[in-house]
C-alpha positions in Angstrom: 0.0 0.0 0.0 1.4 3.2 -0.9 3.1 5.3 1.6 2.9 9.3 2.3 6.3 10.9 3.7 7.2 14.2 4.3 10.8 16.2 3.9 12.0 19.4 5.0 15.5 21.2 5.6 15.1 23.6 8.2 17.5 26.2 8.8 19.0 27.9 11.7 17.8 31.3 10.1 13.7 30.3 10.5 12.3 31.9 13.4 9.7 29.3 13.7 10.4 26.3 12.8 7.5 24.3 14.5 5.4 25.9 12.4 6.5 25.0 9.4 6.3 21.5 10.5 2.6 22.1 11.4 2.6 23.0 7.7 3.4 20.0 6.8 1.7 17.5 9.7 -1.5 19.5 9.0 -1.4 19.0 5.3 -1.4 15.3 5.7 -1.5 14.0 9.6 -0.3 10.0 8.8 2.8 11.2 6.7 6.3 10.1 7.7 8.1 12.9 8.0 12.2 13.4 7.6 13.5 16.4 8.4 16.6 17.9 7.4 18.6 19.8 10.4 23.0 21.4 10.2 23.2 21.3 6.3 23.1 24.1 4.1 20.3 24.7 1.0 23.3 24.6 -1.7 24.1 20.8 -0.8 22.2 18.7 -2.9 19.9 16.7 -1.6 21.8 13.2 -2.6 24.4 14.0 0.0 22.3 15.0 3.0 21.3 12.1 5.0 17.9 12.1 5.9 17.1 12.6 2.0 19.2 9.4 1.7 17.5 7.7 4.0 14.2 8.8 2.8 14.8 8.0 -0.9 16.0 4.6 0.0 12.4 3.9 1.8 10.6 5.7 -1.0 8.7 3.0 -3.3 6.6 3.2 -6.4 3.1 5.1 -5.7 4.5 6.4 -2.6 3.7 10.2 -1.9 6.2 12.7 -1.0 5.4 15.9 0.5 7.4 18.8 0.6 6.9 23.0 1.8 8.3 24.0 -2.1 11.0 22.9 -4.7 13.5 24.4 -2.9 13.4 21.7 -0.2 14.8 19.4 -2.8 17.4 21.7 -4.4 18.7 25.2 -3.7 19.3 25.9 -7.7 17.7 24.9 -10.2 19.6 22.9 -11.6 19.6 20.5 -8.4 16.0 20.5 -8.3 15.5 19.6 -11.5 17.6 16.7 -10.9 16.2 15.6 -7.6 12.7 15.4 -8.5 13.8 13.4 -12.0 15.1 10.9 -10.0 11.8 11.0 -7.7 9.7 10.6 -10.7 11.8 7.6 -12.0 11.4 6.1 -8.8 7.1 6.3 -9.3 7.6 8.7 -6.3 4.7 11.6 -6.5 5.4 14.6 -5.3 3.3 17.5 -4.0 4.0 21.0 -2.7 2.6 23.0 -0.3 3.4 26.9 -0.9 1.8 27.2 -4.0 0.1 23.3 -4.6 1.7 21.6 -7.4 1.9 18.0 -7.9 4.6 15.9 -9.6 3.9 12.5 -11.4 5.1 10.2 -14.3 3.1 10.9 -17.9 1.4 13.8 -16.7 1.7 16.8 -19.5 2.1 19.5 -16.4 4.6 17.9 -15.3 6.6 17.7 -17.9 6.1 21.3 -19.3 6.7 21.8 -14.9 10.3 20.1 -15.7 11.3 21.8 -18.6 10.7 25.4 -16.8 12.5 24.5 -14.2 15.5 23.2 -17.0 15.0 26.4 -18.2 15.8 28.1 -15.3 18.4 26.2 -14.9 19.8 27.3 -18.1 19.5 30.5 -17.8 21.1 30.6 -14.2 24.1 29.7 -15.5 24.7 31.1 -18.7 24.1 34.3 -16.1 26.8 33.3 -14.0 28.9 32.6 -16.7 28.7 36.3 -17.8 28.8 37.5 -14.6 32.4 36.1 -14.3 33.5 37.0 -18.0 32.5 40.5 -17.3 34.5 40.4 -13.9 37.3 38.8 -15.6 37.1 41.5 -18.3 37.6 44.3 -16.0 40.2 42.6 -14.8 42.6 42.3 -17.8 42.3 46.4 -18.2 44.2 46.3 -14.7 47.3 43.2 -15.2 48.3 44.5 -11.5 44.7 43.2 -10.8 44.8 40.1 -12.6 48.0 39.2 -11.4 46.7 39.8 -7.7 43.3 37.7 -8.3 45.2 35.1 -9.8 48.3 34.4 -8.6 47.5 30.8 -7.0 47.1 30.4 -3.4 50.6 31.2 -1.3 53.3 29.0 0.4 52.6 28.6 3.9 56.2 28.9 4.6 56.7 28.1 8.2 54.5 24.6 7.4 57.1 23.8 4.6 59.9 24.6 7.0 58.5 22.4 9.4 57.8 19.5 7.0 61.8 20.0 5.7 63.1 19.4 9.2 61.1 16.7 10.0 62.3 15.2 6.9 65.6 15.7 7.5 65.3 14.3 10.6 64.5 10.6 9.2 61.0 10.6 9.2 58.6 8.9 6.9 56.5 11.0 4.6 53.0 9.4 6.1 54.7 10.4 9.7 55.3 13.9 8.4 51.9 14.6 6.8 50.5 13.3 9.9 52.3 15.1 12.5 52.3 18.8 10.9 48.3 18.1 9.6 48.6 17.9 5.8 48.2 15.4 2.9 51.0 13.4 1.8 51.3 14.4 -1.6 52.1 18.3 0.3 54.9 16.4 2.1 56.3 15.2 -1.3 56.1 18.5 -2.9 58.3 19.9 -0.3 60.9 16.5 -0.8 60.7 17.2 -4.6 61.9 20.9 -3.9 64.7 20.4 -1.6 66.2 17.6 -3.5 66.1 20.2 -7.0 67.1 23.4 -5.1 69.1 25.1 -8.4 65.4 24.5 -9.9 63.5 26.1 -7.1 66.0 28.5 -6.5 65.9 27.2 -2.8 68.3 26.5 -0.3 67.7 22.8 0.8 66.8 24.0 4.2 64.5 26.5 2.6 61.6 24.7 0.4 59.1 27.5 1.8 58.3 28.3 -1.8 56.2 25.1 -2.7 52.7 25.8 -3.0 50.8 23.9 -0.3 
């Protein structure tokens, strides 16, 4: 027999959040509801775990309910994704703010999909010329551009660190360990104090590897 659950992300900014629950318990008193606490909107849904654990109970002519869209993905992109693979699953899905229903061979739906695609589109050919522009501006400035992309800097008291520790006898795994970095750090900083004419380093002195 089909199953009704509920989902909702609520976030540290509402002011009320029992009411929004109300929302939902009111809508529709016998639904299971997941809910969502200590993860942002812009994580997709996949990768928050009451989602997870929700889709993996979810079976064919089960009913989902949900506040709005956004619930299910902060961009539209995400959305768009997450409901998809609701619909695949036979889940049908129904909103609250503003009542909208999602189902398998229903024409709304799929016109419903396709704005939301379009959205999507459109959100990021618009970030893509938000950053072309800002990149634009930069070029008439190459102090600018050098600045903005220069790479992230050496932490040169880490490196020094990781040299000694080296030079000491210790292992690389011990190294990354002990000063809190990844191992492949650890073997940049090897790599640069066995080539010092290259890095224009004194072996004692690899704090110009990028981290």
């Amino acid at each position: 027999m089909p199953t009704t659950y509920g989902y909702i992300r609520l976030s540290p900014k509402m002011t009320d959040p029992d009411a929004f629950i109300r929302q939902m318990t009111d809508a529709s008193p016998d639904l299971h509801l997941f809910q969502e606490t200590g993860m942002r909107g812009n994580v997709p849904a996949e990768d928050r775990p009451q989602y997870r654990a929700l889709f993996d109970r979810l079976k064919p002519g089960d009913e989902l309910v949900v506040r709005w869209v956004t619930d299910l993905g902060f961009h539209f992109d995400a959305c768009h994704l997450t409901i998809s693979n609701l619909l695949a699953k036979g889940v049908i899905i129904h909103t609250l703010n503003q009542p909208l229903t999602f189902q398998l061979d229903c024409p709304i739906t799929d016109a419903l999909l396709r704005m939301l695609k379009g959205y999507a589109s459109s959100q990021t050919q618009q970030r893509l010329w938000a950053a072309e522009a800002s990149r634009g501006i930069l070029r008439q400035d190459p102090s600018a551009w050098k600045e903005k992309f220069r790479g992230r800097r050496a932490n040169q008291a880490q490196h020094q660190q990781i040299a000694k520790l080296l030079q000491a006898g210790k292992t690389l795994q011990s190294v990354a360990d002990e000063v809190g970095v990844s191992i492949s750090t650890v073997k940049r900083v090897k790599a640069k104090m066995q080539q010092p004419d290259q890095a224009g380093l004194d072996r004692h002195d690899p704090s110009s590897c990028n981290p």
